[in-house]
BAMIBA-515769 format. One line per field, with one value per residue: residue number from 1; residue in three letters; x, y, z of N, C-alpha, C, CB in turn. Coordinates in nm, 3 decimals, padded with zeros to 5 digits. Each point is the difference from the previous one (the first is absolute). Glycine has a CB too. Example, Ala and Ser with C-alpha at 12.3 -4.5 7.8 and 13.67 -1.06 7.14 Angstrom:
2
num: (1 / 2)
residu: (ALA / SER)
n_x: (01.319 / 00.154)
n_y: (-00.569 / 00.222)
n_z: (00.780 / -00.197)
ca_x: (-00.089 / 00.082)
ca_y: (00.119 / 00.119)
ca_z: (00.000 / 00.006)
c_x: (00.090 / -00.077)
c_y: (00.120 / 00.109)
c_z: (00.000 / 00.073)
cb_x: (-00.189 / 00.118)
cb_y: (-00.117 / -00.063)
cb_z: (00.125 / -00.215)
This chain:
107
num: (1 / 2 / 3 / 4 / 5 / 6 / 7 / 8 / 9 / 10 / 11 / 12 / 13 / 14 / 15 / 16 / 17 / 18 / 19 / 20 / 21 / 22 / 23 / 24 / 25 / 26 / 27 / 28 / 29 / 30 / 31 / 32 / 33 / 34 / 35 / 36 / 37 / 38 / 39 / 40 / 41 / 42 / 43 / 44 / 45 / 46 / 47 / 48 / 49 / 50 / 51 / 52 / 53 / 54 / 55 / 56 / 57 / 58 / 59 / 60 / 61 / 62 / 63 / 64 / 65 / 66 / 67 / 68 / 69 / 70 / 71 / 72 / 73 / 74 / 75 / 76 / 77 / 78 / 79 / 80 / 81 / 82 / 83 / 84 / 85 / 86 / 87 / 88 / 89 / 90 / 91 / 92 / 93 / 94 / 95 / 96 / 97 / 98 / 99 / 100 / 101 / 102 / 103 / 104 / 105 / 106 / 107)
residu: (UNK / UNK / UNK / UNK / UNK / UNK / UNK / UNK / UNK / UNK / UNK / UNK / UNK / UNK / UNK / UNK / UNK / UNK / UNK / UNK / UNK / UNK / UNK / UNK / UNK / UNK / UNK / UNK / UNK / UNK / UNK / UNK / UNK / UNK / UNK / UNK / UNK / UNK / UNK / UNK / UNK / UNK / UNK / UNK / UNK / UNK / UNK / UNK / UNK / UNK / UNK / UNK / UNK / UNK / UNK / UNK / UNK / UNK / UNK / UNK / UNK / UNK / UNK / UNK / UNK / UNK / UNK / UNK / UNK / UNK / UNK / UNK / UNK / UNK / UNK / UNK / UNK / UNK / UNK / UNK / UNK / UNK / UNK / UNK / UNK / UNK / UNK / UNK / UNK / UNK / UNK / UNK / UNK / UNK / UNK / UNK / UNK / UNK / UNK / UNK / UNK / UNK / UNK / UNK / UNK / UNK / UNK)
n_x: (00.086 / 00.210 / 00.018 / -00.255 / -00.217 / 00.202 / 00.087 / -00.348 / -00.168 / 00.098 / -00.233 / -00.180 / 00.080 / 00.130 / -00.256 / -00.218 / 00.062 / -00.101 / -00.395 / -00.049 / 00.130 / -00.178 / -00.160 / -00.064 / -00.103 / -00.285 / -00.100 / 00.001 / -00.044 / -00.269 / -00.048 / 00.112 / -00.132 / -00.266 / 00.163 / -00.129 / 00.307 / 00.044 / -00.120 / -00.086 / 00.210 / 00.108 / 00.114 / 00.235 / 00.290 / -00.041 / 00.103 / 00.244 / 00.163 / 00.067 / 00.095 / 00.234 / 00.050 / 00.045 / 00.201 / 00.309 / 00.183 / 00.057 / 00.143 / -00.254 / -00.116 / 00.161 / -00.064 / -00.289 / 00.073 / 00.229 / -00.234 / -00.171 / 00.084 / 00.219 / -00.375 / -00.062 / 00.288 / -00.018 / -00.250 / 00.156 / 00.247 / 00.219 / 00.157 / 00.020 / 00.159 / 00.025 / -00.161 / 00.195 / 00.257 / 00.000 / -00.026 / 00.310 / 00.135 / -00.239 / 00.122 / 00.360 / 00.083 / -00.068 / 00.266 / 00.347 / -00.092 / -00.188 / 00.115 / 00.078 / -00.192 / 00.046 / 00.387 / 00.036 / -00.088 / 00.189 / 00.270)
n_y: (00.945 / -00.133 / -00.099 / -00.199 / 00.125 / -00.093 / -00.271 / 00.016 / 00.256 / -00.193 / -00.347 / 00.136 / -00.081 / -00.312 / -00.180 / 00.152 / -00.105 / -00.330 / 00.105 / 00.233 / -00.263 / -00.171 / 00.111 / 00.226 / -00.328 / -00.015 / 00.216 / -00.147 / -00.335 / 00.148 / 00.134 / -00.257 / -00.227 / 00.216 / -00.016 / -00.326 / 00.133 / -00.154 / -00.182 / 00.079 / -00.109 / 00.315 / 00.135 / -00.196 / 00.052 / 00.259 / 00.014 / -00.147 / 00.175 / 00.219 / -00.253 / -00.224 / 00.306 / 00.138 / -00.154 / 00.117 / 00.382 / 00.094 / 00.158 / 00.094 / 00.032 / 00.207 / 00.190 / 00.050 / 00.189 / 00.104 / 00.172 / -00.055 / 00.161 / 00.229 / 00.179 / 00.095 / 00.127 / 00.192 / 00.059 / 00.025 / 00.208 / -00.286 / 00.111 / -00.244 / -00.021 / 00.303 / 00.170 / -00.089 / 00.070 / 00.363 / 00.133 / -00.093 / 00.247 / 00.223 / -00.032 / -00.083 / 00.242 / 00.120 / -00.104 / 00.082 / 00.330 / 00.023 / -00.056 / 00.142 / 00.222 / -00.061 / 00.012 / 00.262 / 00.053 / -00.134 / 00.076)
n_z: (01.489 / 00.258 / -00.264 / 00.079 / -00.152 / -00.296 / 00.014 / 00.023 / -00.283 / -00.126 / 00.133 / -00.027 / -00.296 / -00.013 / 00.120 / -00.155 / -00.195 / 00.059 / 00.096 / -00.199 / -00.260 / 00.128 / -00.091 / -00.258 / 00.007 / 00.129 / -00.108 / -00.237 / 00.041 / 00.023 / -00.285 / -00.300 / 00.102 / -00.036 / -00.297 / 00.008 / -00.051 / 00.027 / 00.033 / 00.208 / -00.249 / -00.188 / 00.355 / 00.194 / -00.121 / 00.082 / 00.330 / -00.003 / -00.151 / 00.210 / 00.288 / -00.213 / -00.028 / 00.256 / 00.011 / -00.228 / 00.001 / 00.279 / -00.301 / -00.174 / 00.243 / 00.081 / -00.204 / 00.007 / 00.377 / -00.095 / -00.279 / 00.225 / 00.271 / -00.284 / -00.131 / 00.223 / 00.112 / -00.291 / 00.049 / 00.244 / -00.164 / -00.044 / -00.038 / -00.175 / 00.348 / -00.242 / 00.292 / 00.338 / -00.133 / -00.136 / 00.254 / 00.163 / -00.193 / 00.057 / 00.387 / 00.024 / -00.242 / 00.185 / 00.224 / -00.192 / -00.065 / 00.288 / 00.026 / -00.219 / 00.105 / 00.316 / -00.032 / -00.300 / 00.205 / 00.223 / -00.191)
ca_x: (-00.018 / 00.155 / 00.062 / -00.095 / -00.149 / -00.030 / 00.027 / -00.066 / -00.079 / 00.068 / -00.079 / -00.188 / -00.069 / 00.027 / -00.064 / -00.106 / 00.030 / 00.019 / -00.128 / -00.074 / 00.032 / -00.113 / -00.056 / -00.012 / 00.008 / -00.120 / -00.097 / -00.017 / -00.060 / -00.107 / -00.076 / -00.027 / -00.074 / -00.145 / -00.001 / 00.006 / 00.128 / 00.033 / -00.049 / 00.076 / 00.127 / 00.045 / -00.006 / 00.059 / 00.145 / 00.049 / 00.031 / 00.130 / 00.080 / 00.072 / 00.086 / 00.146 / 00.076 / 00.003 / 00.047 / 00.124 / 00.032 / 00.019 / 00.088 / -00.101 / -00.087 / 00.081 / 00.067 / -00.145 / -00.016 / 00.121 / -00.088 / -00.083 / -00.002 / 00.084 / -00.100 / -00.095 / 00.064 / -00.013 / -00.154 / -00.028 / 00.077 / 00.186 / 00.126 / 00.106 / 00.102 / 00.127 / -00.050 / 00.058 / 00.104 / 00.011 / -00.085 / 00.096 / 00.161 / -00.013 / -00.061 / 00.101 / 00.044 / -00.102 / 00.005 / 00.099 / 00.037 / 00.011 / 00.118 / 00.121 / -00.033 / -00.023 / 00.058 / 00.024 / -00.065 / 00.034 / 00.146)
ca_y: (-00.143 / -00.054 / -00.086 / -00.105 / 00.037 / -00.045 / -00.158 / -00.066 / 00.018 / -00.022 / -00.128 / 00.058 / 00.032 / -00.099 / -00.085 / 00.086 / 00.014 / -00.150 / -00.059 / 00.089 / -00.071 / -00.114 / -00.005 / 00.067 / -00.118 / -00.074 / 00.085 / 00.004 / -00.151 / -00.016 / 00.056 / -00.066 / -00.128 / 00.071 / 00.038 / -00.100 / -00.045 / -00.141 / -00.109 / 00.034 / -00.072 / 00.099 / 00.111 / -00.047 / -00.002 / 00.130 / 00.058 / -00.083 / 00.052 / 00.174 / 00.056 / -00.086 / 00.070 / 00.114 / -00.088 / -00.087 / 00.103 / 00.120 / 00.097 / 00.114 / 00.009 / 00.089 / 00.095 / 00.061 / 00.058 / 00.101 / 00.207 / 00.023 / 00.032 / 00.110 / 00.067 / 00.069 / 00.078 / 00.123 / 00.099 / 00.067 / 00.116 / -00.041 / 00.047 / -00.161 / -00.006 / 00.054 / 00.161 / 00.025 / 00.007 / 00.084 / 00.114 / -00.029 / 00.035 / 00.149 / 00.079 / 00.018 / 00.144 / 00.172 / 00.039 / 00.004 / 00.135 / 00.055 / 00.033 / 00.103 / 00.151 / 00.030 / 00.032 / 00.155 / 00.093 / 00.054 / 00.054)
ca_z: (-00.020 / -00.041 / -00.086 / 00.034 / -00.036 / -00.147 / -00.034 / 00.013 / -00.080 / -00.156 / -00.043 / 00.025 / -00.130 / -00.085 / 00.023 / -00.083 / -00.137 / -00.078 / -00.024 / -00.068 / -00.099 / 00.014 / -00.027 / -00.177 / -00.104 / 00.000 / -00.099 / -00.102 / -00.034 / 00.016 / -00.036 / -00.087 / -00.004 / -00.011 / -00.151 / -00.084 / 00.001 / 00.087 / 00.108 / 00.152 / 00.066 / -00.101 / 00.044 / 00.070 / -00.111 / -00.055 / 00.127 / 00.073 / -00.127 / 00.003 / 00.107 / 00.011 / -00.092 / 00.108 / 00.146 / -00.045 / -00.032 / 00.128 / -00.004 / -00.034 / 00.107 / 00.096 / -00.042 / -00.057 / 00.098 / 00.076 / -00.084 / 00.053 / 00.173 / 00.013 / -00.053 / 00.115 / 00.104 / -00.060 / 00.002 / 00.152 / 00.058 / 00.049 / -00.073 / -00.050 / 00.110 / -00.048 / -00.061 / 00.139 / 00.031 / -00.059 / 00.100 / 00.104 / 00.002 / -00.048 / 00.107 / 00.083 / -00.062 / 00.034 / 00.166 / -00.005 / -00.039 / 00.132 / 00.149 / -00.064 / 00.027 / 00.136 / 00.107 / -00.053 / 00.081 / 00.145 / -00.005)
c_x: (00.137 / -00.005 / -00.079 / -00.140 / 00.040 / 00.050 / -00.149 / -00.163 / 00.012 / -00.029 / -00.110 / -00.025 / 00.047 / -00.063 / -00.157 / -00.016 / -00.005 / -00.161 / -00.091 / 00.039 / -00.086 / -00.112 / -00.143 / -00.014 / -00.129 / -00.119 / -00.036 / -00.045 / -00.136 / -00.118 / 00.036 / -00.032 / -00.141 / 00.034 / -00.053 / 00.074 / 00.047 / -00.066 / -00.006 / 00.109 / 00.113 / 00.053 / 00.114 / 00.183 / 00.016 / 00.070 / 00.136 / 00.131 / 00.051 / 00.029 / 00.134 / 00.082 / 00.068 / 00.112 / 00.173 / 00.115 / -00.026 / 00.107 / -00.036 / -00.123 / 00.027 / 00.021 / -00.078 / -00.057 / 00.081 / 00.006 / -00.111 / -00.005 / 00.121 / -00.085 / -00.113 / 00.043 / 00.034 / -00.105 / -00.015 / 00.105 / 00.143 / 00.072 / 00.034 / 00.127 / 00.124 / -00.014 / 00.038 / 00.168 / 00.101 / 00.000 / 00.089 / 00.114 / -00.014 / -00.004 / 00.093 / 00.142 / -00.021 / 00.048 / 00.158 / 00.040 / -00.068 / 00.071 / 00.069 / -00.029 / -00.034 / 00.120 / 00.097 / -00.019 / -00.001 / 00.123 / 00.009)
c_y: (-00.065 / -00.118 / -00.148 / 00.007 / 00.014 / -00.110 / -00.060 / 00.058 / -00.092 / -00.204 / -00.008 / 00.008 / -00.100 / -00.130 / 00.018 / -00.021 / -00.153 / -00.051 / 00.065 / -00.047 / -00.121 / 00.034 / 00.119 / -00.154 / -00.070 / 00.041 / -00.048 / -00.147 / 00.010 / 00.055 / -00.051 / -00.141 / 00.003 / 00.014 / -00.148 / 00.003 / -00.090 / -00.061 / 00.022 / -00.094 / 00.107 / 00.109 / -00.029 / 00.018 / 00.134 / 00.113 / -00.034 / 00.038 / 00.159 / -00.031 / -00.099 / 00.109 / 00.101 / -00.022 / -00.054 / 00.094 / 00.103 / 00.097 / 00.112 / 00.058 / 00.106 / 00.136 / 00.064 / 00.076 / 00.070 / 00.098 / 00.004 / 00.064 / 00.086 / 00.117 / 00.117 / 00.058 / 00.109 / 00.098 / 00.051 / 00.074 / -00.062 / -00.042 / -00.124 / 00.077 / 00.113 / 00.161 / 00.042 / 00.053 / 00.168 / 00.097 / -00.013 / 00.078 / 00.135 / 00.071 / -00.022 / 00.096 / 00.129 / 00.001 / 00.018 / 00.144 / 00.087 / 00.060 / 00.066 / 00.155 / 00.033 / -00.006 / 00.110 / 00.060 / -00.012 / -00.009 / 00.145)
c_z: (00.003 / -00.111 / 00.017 / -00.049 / -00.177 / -00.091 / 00.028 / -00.081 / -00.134 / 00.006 / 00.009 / -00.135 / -00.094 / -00.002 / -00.054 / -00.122 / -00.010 / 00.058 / -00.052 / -00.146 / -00.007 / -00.040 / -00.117 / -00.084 / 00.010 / -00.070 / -00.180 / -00.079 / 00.022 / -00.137 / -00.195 / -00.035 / 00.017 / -00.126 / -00.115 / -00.117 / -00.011 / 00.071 / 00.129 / -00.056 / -00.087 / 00.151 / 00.140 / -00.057 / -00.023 / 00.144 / 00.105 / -00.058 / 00.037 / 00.157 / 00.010 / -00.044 / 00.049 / 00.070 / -00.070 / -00.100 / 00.092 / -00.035 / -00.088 / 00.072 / 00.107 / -00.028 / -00.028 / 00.153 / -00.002 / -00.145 / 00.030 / 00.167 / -00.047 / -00.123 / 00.097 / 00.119 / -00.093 / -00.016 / 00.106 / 00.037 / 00.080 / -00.054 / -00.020 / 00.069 / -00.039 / 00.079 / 00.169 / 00.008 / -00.072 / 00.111 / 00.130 / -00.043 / 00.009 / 00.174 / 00.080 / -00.070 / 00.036 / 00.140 / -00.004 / -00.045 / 00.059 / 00.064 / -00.054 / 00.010 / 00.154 / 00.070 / -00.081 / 00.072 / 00.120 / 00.015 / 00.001)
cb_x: (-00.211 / 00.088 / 00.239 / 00.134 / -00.112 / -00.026 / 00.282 / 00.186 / -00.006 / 00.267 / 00.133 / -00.021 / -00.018 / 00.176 / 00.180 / 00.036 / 00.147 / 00.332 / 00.040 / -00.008 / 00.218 / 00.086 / 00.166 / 00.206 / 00.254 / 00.085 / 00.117 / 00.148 / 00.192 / 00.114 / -00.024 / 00.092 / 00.188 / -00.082 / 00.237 / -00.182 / -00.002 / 00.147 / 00.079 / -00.197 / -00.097 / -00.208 / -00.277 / -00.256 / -00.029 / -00.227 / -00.252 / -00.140 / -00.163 / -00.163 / -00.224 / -00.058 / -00.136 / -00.231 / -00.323 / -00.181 / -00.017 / -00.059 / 00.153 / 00.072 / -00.032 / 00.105 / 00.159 / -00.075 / -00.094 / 00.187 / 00.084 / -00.042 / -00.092 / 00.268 / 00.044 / -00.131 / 00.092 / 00.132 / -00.125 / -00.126 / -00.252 / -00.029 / 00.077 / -00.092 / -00.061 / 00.024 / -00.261 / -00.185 / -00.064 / -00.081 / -00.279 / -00.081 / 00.111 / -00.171 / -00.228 / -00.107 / -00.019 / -00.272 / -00.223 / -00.009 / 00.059 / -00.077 / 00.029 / 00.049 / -00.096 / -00.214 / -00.033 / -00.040 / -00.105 / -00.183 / 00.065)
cb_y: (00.035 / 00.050 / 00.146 / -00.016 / 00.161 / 00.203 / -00.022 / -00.084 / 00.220 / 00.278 / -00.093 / 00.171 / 00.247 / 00.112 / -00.036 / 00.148 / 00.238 / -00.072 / -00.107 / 00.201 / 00.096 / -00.082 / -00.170 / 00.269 / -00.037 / -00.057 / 00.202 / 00.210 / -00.136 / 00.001 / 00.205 / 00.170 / -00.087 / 00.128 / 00.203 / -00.029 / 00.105 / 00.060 / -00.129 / 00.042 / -00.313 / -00.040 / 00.072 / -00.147 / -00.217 / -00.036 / 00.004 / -00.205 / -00.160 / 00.211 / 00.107 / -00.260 / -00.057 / 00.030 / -00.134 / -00.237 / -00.088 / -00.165 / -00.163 / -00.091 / -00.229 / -00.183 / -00.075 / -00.230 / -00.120 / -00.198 / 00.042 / -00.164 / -00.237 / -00.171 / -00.232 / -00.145 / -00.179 / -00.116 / -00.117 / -00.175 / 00.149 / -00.038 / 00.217 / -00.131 / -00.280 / -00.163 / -00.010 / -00.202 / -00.316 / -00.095 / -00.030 / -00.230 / -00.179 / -00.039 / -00.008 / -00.248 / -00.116 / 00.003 / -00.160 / -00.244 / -00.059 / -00.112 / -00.180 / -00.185 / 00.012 / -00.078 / -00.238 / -00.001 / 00.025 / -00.057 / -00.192)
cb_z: (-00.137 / 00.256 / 00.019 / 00.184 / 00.272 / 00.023 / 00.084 / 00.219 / 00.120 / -00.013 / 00.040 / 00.222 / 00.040 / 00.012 / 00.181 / 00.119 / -00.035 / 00.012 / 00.146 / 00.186 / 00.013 / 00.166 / 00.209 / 00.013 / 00.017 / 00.189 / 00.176 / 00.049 / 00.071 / 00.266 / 00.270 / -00.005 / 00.080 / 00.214 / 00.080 / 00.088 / 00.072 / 00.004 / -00.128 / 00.235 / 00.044 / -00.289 / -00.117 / 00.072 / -00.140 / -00.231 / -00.038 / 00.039 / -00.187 / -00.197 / 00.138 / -00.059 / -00.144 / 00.029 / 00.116 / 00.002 / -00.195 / 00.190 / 00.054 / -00.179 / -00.050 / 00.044 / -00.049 / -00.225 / 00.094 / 00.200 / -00.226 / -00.197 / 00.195 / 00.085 / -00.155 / -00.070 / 00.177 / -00.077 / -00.124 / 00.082 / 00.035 / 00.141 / 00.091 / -00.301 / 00.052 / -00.273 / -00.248 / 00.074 / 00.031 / -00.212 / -00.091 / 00.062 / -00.142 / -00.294 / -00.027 / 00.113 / -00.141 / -00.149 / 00.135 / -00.014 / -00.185 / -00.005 / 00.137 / -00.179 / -00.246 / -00.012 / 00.166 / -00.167 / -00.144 / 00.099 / -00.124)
């Protein structure tokens, strides 16, 4: 998977995620104005209200996705840039002591 296909997963699930929020919220308004809970209009506000709130705080919003997705790339098994970059040094260590032993041995 290159780098493009998963950017464009990863806004996929994030656009997902905020209308699956959407519409959770509506859900639950609704379903407490059947209870008699609230009003509609009450349910309405209440509904408007959380997603302003969503909408007007994106840096918690943000930060609550970016653990979450750095949660769920961990479950699925990928590496963080450190762990790459780790594995990059380790494996140009090894070939560097390769070579060194392979031209031992044709001296």
């Amino acid at each position: 998977m290159n780098s493009n296909d998963l950017l464009k997963q990863l806004l996929m699930i994030g656009i997902g995620t905020t209308s699956l929020v959407t519409e959770k919220i509506r859900e639950v308004s609704e379903e407490w104005v059947k209870d008699g809970k609230l009003n509609s209009e009450q349910a309405k506000k209440f509904a408007d209200d959380l997603m302003q709130q969503l909408k007007s705080d994106p840096g918690t919003w943000e930060v609550q996705m970016q653990r979450q997705l750095r949660n769920a790339l961990q479950d699925l098994g990928v590496p963080r840039q450190s762990e790459m970059d780790e594995l990059r040094g380790r494996l140009d260590r090894l070939e560097r002591q390769v070579r060194d032993l392979e031209n031992k041995l044709w001296r």
